[in-house]
C-alpha positions as CSV (number, residue, x, y, z in Angstrom):
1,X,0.0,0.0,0.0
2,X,0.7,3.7,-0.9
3,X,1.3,6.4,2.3
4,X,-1.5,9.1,2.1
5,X,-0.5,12.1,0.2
6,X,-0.2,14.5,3.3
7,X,-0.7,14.1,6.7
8,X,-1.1,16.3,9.3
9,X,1.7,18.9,10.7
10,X,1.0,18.2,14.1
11,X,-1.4,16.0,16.0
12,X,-2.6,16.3,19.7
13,X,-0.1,13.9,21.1
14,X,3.0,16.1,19.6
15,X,1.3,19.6,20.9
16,X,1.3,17.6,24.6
17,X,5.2,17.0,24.5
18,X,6.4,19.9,23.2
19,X,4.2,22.4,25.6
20,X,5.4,23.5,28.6
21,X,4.7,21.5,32.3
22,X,2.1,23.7,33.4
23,X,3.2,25.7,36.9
24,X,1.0,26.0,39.8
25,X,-0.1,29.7,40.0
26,X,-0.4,31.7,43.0
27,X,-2.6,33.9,44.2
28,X,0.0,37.1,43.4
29,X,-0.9,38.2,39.9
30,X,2.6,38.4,38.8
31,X,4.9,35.4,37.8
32,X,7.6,35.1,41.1
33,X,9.9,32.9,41.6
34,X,11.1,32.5,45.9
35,X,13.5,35.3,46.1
36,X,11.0,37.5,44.6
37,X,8.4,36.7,47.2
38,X,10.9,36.9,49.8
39,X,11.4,40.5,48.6
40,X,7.5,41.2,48.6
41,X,7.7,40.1,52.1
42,X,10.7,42.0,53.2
43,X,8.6,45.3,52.1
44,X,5.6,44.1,53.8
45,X,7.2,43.8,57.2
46,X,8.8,47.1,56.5
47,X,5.5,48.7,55.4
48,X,3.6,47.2,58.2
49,X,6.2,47.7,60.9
50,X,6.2,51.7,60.1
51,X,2.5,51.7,60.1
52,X,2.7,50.6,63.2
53,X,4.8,52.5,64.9
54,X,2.4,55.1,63.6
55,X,-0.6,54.5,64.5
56,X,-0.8,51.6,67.0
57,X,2.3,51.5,69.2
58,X,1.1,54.9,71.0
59,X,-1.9,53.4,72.0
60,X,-0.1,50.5,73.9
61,X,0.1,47.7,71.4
62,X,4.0,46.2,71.6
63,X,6.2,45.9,68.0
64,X,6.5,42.3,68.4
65,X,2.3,41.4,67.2
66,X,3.7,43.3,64.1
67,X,6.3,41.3,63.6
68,X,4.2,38.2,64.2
69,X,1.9,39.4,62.0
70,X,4.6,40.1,59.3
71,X,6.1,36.8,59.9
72,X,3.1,34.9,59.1
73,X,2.0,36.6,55.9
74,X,5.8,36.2,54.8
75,X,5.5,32.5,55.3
76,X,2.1,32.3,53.4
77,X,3.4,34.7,50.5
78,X,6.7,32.7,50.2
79,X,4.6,29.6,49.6
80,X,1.5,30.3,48.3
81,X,2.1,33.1,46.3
């Protein structure tokens, strides 16, 4: 028997090996990769800890809830995000 006189360029099965693995998006709506979410958190604390010595710290609330705070949203962001 004869081959067929054209056959398709690509087929499903090619497309799926030559894509890329898909990546597991966050919930930040840029692409990151660790040291840039470390950086994001880095300026959170910052932002957060100057807000705080603002605002709350006269009224009586101590540094170290900040940091606390900061420290757990740096841990989600770093990975989660």
């Amino acid at each position: 028997m004869s081959k067929p006189l054209h056959t398709p360029l690509a087929t499903t099965e090619q497309e799926d090996e030559t894509a890329p693995p898909e990546e597991n998006a966050g919930f930040l709506p840029i692409e990151t990769n660790w040291f840039d979410r470390l950086f994001i958190s880095v300026v959170l604390w910052i932002a957060l800890s100057l807000f705080w010595f603002r605002f709350l710290e006269p009224a009586g609330l101590s540094i170290w809830i900040a940091n606390a705070i900061a420290l757990v949203m740096a841990f989600i962001i770093i990975r989660k995000g």
